[in-house]
C-alpha positions in Angstrom: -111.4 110.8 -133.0 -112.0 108.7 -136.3 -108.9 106.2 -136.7 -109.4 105.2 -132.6 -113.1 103.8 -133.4 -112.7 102.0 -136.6 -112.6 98.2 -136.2 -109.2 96.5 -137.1 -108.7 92.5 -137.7 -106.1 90.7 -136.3 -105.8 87.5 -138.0 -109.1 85.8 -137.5 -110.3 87.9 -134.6 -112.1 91.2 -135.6 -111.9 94.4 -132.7 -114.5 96.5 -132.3 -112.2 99.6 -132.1 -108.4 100.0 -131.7 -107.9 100.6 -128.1 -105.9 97.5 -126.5 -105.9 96.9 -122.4 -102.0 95.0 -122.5 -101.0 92.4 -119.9 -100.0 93.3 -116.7 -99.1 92.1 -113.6 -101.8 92.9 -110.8 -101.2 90.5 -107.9 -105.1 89.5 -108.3 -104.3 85.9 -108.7 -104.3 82.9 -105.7 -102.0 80.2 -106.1 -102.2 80.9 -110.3 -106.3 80.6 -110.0 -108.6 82.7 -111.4 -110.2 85.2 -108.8 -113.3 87.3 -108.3 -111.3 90.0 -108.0 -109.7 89.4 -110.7 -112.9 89.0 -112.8 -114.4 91.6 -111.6 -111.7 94.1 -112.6 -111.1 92.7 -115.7 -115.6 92.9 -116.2 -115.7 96.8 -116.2 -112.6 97.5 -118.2 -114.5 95.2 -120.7 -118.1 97.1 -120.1 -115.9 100.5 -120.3 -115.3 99.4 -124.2 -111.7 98.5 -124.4 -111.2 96.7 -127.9 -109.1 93.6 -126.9 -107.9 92.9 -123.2 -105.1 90.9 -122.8 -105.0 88.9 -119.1 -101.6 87.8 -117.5 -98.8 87.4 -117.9 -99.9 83.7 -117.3 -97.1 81.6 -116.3 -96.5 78.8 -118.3 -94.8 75.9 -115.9 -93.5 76.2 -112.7 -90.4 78.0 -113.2 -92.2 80.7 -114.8 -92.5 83.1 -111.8 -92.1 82.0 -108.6 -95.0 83.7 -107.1 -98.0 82.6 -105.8 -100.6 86.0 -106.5 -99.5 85.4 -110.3 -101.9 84.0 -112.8 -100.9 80.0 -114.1 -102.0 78.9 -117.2 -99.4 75.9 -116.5 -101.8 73.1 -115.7 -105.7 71.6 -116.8 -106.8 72.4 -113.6 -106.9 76.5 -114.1 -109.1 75.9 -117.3 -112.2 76.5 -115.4 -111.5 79.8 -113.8 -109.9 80.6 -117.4 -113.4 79.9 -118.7 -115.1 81.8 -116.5 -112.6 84.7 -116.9 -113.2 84.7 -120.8 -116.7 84.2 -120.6 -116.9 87.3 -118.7 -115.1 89.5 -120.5 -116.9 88.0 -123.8 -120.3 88.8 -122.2 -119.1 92.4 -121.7 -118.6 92.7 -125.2 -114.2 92.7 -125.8 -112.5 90.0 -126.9 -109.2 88.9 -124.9 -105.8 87.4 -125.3 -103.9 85.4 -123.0 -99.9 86.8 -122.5 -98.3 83.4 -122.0 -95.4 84.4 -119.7 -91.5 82.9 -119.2 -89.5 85.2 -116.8 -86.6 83.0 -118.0 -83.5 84.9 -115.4 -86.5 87.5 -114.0 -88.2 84.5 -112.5 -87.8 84.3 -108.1 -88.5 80.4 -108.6 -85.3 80.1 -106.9 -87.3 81.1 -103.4 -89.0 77.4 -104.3 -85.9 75.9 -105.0 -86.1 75.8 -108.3 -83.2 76.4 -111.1 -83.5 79.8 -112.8 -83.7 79.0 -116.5 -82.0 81.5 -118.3 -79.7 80.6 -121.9 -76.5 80.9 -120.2 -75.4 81.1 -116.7 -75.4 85.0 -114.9 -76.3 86.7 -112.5 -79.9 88.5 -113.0 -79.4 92.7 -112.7 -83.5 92.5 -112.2 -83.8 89.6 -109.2 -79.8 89.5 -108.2 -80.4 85.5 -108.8 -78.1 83.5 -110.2 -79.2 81.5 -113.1 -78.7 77.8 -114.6 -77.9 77.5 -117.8 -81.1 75.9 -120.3 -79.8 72.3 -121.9 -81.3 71.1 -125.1 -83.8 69.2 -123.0 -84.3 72.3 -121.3 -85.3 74.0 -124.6 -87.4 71.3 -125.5 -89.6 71.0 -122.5 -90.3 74.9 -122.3 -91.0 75.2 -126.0 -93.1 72.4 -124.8 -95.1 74.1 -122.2 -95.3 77.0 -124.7 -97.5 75.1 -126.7 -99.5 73.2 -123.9 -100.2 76.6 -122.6 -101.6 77.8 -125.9 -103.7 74.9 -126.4 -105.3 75.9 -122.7 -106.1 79.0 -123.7 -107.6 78.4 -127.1 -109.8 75.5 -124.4 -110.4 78.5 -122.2 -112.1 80.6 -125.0 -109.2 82.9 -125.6 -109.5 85.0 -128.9 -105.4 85.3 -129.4 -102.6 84.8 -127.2 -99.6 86.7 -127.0 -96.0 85.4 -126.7 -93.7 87.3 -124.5 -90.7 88.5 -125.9 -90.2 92.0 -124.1 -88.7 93.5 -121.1 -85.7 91.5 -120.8 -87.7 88.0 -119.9 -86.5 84.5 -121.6 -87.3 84.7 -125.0 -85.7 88.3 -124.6 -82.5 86.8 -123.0 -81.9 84.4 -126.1 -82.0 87.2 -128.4 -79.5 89.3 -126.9 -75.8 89.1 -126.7 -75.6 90.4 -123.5 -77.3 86.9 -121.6 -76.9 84.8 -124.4 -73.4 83.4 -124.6 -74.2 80.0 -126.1 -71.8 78.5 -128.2 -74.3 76.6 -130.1 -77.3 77.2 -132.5 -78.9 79.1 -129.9 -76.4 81.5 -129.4 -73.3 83.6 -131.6 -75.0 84.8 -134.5 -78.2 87.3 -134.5 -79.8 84.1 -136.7 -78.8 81.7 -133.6 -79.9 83.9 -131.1 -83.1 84.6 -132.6 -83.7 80.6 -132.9 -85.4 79.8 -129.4 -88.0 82.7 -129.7 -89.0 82.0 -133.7 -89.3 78.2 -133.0 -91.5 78.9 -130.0 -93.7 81.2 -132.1 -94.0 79.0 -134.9 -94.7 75.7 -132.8 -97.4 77.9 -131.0 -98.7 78.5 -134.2 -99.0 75.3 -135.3 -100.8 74.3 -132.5 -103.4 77.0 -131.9 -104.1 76.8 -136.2 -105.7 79.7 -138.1 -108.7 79.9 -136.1 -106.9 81.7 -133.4 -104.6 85.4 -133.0 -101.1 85.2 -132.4 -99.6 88.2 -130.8 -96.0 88.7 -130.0 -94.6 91.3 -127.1 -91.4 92.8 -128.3 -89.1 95.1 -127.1 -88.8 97.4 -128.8 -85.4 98.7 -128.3 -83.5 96.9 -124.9 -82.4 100.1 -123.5 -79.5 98.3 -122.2 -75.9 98.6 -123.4 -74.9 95.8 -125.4 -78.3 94.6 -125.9 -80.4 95.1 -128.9 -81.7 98.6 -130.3 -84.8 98.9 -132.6 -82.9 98.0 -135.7 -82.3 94.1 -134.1 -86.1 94.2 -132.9 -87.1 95.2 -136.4 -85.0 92.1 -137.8 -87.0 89.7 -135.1 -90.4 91.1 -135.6 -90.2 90.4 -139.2 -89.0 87.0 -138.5 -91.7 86.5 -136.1 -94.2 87.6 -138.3 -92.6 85.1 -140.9 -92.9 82.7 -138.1 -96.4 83.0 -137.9 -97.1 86.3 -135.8 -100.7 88.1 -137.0 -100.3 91.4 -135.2 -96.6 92.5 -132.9 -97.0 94.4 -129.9 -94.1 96.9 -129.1 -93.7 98.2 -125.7 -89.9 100.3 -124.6 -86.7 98.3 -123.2 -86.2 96.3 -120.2 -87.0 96.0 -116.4 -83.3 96.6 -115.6 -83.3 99.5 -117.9 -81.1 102.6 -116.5 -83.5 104.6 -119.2 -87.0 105.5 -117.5 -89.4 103.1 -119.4 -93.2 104.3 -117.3 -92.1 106.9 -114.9 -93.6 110.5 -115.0 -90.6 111.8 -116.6 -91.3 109.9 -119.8 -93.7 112.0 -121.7 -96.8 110.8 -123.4 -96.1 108.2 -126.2 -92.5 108.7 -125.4 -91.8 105.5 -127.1 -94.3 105.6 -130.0 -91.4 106.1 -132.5 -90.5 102.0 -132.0 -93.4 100.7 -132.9 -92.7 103.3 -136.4 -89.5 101.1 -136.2 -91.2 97.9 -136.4 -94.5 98.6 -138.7 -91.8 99.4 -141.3 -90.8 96.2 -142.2 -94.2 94.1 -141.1 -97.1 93.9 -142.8 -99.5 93.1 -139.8 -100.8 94.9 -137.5 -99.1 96.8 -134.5 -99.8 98.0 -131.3 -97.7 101.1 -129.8 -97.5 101.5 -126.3 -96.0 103.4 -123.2 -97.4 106.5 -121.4 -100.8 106.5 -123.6 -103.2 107.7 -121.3 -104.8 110.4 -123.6 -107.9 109.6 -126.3 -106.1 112.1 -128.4 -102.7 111.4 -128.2 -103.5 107.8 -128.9 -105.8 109.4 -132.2 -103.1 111.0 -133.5 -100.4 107.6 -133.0 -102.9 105.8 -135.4 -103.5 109.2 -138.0 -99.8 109.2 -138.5 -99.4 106.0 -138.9 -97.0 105.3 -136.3 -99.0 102.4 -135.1 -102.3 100.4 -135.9 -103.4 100.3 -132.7 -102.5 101.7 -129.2 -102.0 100.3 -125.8 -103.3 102.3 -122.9 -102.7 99.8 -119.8 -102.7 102.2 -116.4 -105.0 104.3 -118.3 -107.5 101.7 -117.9 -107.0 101.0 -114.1 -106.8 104.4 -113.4 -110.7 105.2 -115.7 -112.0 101.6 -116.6 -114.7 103.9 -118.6 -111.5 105.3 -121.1 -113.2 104.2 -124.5 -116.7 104.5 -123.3 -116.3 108.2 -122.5 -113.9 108.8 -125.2 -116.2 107.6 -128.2 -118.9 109.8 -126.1 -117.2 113.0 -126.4 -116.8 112.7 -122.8 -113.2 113.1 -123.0 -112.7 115.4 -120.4 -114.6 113.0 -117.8 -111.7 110.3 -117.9 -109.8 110.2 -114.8 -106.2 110.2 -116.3 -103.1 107.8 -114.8 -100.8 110.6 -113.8 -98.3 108.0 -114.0 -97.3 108.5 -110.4 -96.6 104.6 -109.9 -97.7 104.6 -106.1 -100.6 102.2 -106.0 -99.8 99.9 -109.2 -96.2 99.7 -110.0 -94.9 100.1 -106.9 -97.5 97.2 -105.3 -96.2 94.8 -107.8 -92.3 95.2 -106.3 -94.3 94.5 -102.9 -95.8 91.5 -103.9 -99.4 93.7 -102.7 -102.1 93.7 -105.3 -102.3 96.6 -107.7 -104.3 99.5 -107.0 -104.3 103.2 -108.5 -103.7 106.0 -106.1 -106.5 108.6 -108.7 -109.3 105.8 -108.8 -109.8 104.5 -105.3 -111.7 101.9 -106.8 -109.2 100.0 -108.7 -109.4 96.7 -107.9 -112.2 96.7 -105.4 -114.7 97.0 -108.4 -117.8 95.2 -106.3 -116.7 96.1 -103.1 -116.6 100.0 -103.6 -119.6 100.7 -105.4 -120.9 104.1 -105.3 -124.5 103.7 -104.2 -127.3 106.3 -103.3 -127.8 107.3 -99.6 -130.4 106.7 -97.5 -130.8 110.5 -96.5 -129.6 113.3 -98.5 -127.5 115.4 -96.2 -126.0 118.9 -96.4 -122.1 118.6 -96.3 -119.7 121.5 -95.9 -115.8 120.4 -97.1 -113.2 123.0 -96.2 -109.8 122.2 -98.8 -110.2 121.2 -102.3 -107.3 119.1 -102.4 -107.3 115.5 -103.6 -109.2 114.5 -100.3 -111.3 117.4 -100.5 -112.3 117.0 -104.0 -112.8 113.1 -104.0 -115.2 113.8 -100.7 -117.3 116.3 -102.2 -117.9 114.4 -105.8 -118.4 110.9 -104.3 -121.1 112.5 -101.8 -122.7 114.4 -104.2 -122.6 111.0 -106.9 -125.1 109.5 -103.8 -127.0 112.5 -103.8 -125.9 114.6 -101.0 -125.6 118.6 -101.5 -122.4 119.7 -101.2 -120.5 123.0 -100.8 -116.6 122.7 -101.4 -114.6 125.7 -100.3 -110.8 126.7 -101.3 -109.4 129.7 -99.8 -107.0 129.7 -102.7 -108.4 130.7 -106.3 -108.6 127.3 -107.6 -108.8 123.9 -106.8 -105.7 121.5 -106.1 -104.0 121.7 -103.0 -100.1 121.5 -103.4 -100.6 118.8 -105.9 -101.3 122.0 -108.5 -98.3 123.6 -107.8 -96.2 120.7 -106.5 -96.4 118.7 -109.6 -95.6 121.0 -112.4 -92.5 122.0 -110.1 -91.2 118.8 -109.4 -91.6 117.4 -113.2 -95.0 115.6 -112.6 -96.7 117.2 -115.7 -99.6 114.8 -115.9 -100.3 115.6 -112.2 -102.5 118.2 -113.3 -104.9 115.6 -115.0 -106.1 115.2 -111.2 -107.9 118.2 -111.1 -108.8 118.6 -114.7 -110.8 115.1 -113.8 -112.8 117.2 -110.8 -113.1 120.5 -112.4 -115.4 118.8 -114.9 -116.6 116.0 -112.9 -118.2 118.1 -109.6 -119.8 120.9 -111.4 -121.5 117.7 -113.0 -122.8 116.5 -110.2 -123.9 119.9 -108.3 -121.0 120.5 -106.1 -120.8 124.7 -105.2 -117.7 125.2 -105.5 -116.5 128.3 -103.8 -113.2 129.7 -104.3 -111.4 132.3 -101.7 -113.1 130.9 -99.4 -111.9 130.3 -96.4 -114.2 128.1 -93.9 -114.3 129.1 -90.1 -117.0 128.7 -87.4 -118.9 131.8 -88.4 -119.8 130.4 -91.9 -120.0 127.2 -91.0 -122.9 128.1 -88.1 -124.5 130.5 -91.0 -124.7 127.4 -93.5 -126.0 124.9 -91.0 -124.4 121.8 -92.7 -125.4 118.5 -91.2 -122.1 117.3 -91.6 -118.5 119.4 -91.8 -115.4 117.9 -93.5 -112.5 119.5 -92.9 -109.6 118.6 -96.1 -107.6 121.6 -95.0 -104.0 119.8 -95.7 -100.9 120.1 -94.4 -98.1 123.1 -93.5 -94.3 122.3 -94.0 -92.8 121.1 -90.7 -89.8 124.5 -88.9 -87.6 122.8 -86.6 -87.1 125.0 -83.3 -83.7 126.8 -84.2 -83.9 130.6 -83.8 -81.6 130.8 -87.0 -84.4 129.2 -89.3 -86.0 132.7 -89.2 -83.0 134.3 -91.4 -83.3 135.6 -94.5 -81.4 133.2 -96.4 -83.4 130.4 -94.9 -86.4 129.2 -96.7 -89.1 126.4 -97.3 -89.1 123.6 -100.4 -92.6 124.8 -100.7 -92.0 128.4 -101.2 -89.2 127.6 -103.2 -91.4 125.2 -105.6 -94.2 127.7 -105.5 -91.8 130.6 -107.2 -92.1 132.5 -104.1 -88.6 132.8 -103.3 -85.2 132.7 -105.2 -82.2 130.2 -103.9 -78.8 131.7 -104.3 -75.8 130.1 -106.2 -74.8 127.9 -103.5 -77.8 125.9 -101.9 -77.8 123.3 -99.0 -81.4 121.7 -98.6 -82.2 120.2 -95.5 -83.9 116.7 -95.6 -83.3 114.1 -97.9 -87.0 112.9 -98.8 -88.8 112.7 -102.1 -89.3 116.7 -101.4 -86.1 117.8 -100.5 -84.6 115.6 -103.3 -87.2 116.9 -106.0 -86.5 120.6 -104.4 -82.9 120.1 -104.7 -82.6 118.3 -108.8 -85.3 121.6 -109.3 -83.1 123.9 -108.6 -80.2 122.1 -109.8 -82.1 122.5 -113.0 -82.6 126.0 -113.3 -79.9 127.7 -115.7 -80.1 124.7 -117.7 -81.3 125.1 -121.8 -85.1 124.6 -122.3 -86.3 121.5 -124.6 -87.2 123.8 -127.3 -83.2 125.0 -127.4 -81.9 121.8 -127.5 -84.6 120.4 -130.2 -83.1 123.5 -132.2 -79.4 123.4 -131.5 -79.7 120.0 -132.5 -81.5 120.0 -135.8 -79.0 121.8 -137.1 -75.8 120.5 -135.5 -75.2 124.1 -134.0 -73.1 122.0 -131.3 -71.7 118.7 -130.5 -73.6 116.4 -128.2 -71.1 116.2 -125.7 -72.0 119.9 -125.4 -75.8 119.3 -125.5 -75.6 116.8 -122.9 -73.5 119.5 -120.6 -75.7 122.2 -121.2 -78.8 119.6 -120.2 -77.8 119.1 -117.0 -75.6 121.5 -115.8 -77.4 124.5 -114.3 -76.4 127.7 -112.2 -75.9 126.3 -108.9 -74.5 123.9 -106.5 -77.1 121.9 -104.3 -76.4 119.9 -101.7 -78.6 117.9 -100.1 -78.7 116.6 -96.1 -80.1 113.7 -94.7 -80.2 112.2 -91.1 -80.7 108.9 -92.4 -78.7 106.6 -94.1 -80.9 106.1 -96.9 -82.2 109.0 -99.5 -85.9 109.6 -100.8 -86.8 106.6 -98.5 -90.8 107.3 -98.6 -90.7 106.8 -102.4 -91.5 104.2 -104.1 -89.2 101.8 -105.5 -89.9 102.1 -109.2 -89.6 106.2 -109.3 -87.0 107.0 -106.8 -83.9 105.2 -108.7 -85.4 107.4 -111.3 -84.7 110.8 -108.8 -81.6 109.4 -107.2 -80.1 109.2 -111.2 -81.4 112.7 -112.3 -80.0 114.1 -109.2 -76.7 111.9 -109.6 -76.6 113.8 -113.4 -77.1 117.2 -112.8 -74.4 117.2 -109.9 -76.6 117.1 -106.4 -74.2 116.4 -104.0 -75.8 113.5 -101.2 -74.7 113.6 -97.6 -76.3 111.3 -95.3 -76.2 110.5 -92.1 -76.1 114.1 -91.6 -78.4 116.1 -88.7 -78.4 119.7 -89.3 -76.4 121.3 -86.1 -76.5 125.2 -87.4 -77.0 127.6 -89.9 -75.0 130.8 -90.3 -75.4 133.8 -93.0 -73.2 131.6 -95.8 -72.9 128.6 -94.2 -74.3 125.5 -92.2 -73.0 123.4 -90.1 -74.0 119.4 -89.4 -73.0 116.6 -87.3 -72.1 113.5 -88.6 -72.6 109.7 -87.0 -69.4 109.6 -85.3 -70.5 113.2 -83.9 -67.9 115.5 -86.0 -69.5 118.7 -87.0 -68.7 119.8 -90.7 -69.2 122.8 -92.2 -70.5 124.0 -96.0 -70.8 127.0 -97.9 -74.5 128.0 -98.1 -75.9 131.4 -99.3 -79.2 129.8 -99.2 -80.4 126.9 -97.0 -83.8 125.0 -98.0 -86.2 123.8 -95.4 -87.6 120.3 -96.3 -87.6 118.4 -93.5 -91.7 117.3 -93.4 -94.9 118.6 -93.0 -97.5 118.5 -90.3 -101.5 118.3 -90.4 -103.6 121.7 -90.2 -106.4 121.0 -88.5 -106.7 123.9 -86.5 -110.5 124.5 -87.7 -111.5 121.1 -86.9 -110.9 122.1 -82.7 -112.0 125.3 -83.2 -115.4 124.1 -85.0 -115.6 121.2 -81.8 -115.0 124.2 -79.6 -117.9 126.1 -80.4 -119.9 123.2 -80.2 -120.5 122.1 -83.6 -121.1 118.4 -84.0 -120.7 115.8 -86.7 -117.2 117.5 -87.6 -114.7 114.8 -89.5 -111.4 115.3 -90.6 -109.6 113.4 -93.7 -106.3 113.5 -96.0 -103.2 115.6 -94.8 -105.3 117.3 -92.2 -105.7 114.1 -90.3 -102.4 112.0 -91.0 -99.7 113.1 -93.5 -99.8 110.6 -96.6 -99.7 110.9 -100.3 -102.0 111.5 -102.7 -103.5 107.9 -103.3 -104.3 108.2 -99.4 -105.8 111.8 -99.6 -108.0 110.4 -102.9 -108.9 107.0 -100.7 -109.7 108.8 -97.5 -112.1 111.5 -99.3 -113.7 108.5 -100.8 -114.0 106.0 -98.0 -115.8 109.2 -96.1 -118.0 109.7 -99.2 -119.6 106.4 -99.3 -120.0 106.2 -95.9 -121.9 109.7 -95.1 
């Protein structure tokens, strides 16, 4: 890794390498101040050796968010906590940008009664607000606070700041046609719409002068229809650049975006290829970002020139060390974002501050500290799954012994066959991270192993954990035991085969992940398509059908009204639209009444029963603890026996990771 550690200038600030930390939203702030918690996280992704952090968004003025956990850069009286924050990061050796941040129509001002700015007057597809319309005084006074808001930072000790122009926020909804219907110079014409975001870029220029970095965040295609595709972002980056722009910063399309812009599904670098677009036809630096979470995937973005730097953002909440162990040849030690949303994204859309469901201490940088114990102990953990494995390496970081034992062949729970299954590559980083990281640290890790009293009374530990997991939930109906009835998990495992026509009962992330899986299957791989489309062997329209149209019908029943309700808002629209595409027929409201040898047979709400053809029906209707060694163990009399992750209370994976490690510190 050569290209990642070399130094690169932007403008008149000079990285150390080329590993940016980009703005995001993490709930850290109170009423727009600076925090401790927000310094302190902000402190060891600095100490970790990220080359430039930029902090915010940061809104500008009042109508710039709308919420109150958001960082404000609006007013004199955040310049001390600004201060602070940049000395910090400064003393940790990065430099750092300010994002100054507009939400324009994204903005919930509108809670505080407050117009939503926005260039004309619509209806925002992100925050279902309707905006007001901007005036020439409106124009005026926000290009105003632009400027006010740059002089702040370059008072607070900011290196650069960075204008926002991405996702679909103000500057954003000037430039495209599909917000902007202005009949004036701020709207018709590409040149008119572009007018707004170059004068705000150039009057921030002016007032920051030479001795300061301007960034600008673009979008790098809209990823909307009717919007703007990378050949109008490549037209405004140059302009911005001519307006005054020393480095541009591309990230993917918008927040109302029907095309997955950060989801699991988007593979590494997915969007690389805009910032290509954009360095074409700008001679300053820029940053390519989305999905980077790999030292070598983000070497080999800056050896093809693709971009000048890269932006790994969850990356650096999930291992704040990234660069550190990176530059190290510690690559293998970095606890890789599996992109799994649960703790960061997904907190942001619940106004909860962000936290990482793979590092337990994101967030909690002072108040989770892993610090020695008092008295090494001798702890046995049955279950190496995410709980498990979290237990047994944060004990053994304090200097406990500790034997880990799997009765399976290898390490991971259901997470190492669930993820792969249900299109979660990146879920296998999890246990790449602890393969490396416990052998480190003297865990005995004993595979086809399976705990019960008589080892346990052999070993003598002074404390058992049992991680043991959890076993899919079979409702009492004596039909369940047919042959054409099966489990999600033995269906995602490979162990069984579903038939052509397949009902799956249970709506939840793991019946609706079961069902688009097996909808799936029949479909061409990724390596037919990439050739069948090089050389125009069929037309798209054919390409797209054989995509997503496999070998069977699924169906899927739910009780409820509402489908994959236990995921998280910014990955299950992402499920419910694969499953829409690939034909998954929905019924909800649904409770399964019977199941026959081709058929089953559900009641409705209004208490009709319904019958559908089913050669195979699919169990996925929960799971349930197994903790059935933790009462035997208490039986026999064995003492000082605790019991964490699935075993103890069915959660997800961020809960397994913080349970293993809330037990860890406190042994």
């Amino acid at each position: 890794m050569k290209r990642l550690f070399e130094p690169v200038s932007i403008g008149s600030m000079t990285l150390a390498n080329r590993v940016v930390m980009p703005a995001m939203d993490l709930n850290y702030a109170h009423k727009g101040e600076v925090t401790d918690q927000l310094v302190n996280f902000y402190a060891e992704r600095a100490r970790g050796g990220a080359g430039l952090i930029i902090v915010g968004g940061a809104a500008i003025d009042a109508q710039a968010s709308g919420m109150d956990c958001f960082l404000s850069i609006e007013d004199d009286r955040f310049l001390p906590g600004l201060s602070r924050l940049t000395d910090t990061i400064h003393r940790e050796g990065s430099r750092v940008a300010v994002q100054l941040y507009m939400a324009g129509a994204y903005s919930i001002c509108g809670m505080r009664g407050l117009p939503i700015p926005s260039p004309s007057e619509t209806v925002s597809l992100f925050t279902r607000q309707k905006t007001t319309p901007m005036t020439r005084e409106d124009i005026e006074r926000i290009q105003n606070d632009f400027v006010a808001a740059a002089i702040r930072a370059k008072k607070s000790g900011f290196d650069a700041v960075e204008v926002l122009a991405s996702a679909g926020y103000l500057i954003c909804q000037f430039l495209s046609p599909k917000t902007n219907k202005r009949e004036d110079e701020y709207g018709g014409s590409l040149e008119n719409r572009m007018r707004f975001g170059l004068e705000t870029i150039r009057r921030v220029r002016e007032a920051i002068g030479p001795d300061m970095a301007l960034i600008v965040r673009v979008a790098g295609n809209d990823f909307v229809p009717g919007s703007h595709t990378n050949k109008e972002s490549r037209v405004f980056a140059k302009a911005a650049r001519e307006a005054g722009a020393d480095c541009i910063n591309v990230t993917g399309g918008w927040h109302e975006s029907k095309v997955p812009q950060i989801t699991y599904d988007l593979p590494q670098a997915g969007y690389a290829y805009l910032a290509r677009g954009i360095k074409d036809v700008v001679d300053v630096p820029v940053i390519g970002c989305n999905r980077i979470n790999d030292p070598y995937v983000a070497e080999e973005i800056l050896a093809e020139g693709i971009a000048d730097l890269v932006g790994v953002a969850r990356g650096f909440i999930a291992d704040p060390e990234f660069v550190r162990k990176a530059r190290e040849g510690r690559a293998g030690e970095i606890r890789r974002c599996v992109a799994c949303n649960q703790r960061c994204f997904d907190n942001v859309f619940r106004n909860m501050p962000v936290g990482c469901a793979v590092n337990p201490r994101a967030g909690r940088e002072e108040q989770a500290k892993i610090v020695p114990a008092t008295e090494a102990k001798k702890i046995l953990v049955a279950g190496a799954g995410p709980a498990g494995c979290e237990l047994a390496l944060t004990a053994a970081m304090r200097g406990h012994k500790v034997i880990l034992c799997e009765k399976r062949d290898q390490i991971g729970g259901q997470v190492r066959w669930g993820g792969p299954a249900t299109g979660k590559r990146d879920f296998r980083y999890i246990f790449d991270y602890y393969s490396t990281m416990l052998p480190k640290y003297g865990v005995e890790l004993r595979t086809g192993v399976e705990v019960n009293t008589e080892l346990v009374q052999r070993e003598k530990p002074d404390v058992v954990v049992v991680a043991t997991g959890a076993a899919p939930f079979k409702p009492p109906i004596d039909a369940v035991d047919a042959p054409n009835v099966h489990q999600a998990w033995d269906i995602l495992q490979g162990e069984v085969a579903a038939g052509p026509e397949v009902v799956v009962v249970g709506g939840g992330a793991v019946g609706l992940e079961t069902a688009v899986s097996l909808a799936a299957k029949g479909t061409i791989s990724p390596e037919q398509l990439y050739f069948l489309a090089l050389h125009g062997a069929e037309s798209p329209e054919v390409l797209r059908e054989l995509m997503v149209k496999g070998t069977r019908k699924v169906t899927v029943i739910e009780m409820v009204a509402r489908m994959a309700g236990d995921m998280g808002p910014s990955t299950r629209w992402v499920l419910l639209k694969e499953a829409a595409m690939r034909g998954v027929t929905l019924i909800t409201g649904a409770k399964l009444k019977d199941i026959g040898p081709e058929s089953i047979v559900y009641t409705d709400s209004n208490g009709t029963n319904t019958t559908i053809p089913a050669d195979s029906v699919v169990l996925a209707m929960g799971s349930r603890p197994v903790n059935s060694l933790a009462k035997s163990l208490e039986a026999a009399g064995i003492a000082n026996v605790r019991t964490i992750g699935d075993a103890n209370a069915i959660g997800r994976i961020g809960d397994a990771v913080e349970a293993g490690f809330a037990l860890g510190c406190e042994l």
